[in-house]
C-alpha positions as CSV (number, residue, x, y, z in Angstrom):
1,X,62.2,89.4,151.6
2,X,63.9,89.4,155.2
3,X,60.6,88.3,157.0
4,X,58.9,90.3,159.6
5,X,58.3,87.7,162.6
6,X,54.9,89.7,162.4
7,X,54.8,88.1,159.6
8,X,55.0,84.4,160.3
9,X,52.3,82.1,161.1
10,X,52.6,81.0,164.9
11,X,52.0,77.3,164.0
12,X,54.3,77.1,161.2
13,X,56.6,79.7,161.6
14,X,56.1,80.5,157.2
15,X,55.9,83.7,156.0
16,X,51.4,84.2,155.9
17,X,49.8,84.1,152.5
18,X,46.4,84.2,153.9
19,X,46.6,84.9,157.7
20,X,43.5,84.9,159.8
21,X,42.4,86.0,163.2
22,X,41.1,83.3,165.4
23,X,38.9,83.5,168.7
24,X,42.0,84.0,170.7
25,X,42.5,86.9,169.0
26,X,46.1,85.3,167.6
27,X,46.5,85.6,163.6
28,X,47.2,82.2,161.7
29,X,48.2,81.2,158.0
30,X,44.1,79.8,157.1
31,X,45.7,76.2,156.1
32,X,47.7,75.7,159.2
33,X,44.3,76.9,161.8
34,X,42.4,74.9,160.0
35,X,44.3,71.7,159.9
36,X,44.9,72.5,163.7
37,X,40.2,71.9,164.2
38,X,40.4,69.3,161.3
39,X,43.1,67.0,163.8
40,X,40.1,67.3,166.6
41,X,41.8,70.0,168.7
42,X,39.6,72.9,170.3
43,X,42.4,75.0,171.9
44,X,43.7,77.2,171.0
45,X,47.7,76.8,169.6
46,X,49.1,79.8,171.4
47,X,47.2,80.2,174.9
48,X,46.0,76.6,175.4
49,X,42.7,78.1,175.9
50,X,39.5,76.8,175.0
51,X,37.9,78.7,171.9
52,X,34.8,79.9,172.0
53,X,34.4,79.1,167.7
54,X,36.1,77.8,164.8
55,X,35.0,80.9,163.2
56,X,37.9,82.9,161.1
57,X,38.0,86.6,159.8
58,X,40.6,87.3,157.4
59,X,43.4,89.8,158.8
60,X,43.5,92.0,155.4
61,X,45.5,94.5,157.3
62,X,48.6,91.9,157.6
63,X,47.7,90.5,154.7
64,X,48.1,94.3,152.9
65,X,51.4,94.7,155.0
66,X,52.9,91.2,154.0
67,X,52.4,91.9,150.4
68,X,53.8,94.9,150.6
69,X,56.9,94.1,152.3
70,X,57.5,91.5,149.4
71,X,57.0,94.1,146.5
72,X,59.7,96.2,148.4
73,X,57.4,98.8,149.1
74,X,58.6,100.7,152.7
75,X,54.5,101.6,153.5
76,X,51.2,100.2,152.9
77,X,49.5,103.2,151.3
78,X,48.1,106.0,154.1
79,X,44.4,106.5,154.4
80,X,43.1,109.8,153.0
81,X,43.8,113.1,155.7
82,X,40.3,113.8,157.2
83,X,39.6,117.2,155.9
């Protein structure tokens, strides 16, 4: 799979297997972010910002799209046409 840079953690710069969203608002691979709090750092990675919470929310969107992009799929599938 030719890798979407989309698709690449920011800290890393791997391919996401289970990307979050952070407080900044940035997505990260879930390993990498939290390794990043575990080492004592409360920036964040990408703005040098202070954040707000350690708090994560999976990014199934990107996580849909990655998967997709490795079963050589050209789409993640369309939500249903409002009627």
């Amino acid at each position: 799979m030719s890798a979407n840079e989309n698709f690449l953690c920011p800290i890393t710069q791997s391919v996401m297997e289970d990307p979050v969203i952070g407080s900044d608002g940035i997505t990260y691979e879930r390993t990498a972010i939290e390794a990043w709090f575990a080492s004592g750092k409360h920036i964040s990675p990408m703005t040098r910002q202070p954040m707000s919470s350690h708090s994560l929310v999976p990014n199934y969107a990107l996580k849909a799209m990655i998967a997709a992009a490795a079963s050589g799929s050209s789409s993640v599938a369309a939500a249903p046409a409002a009627a």
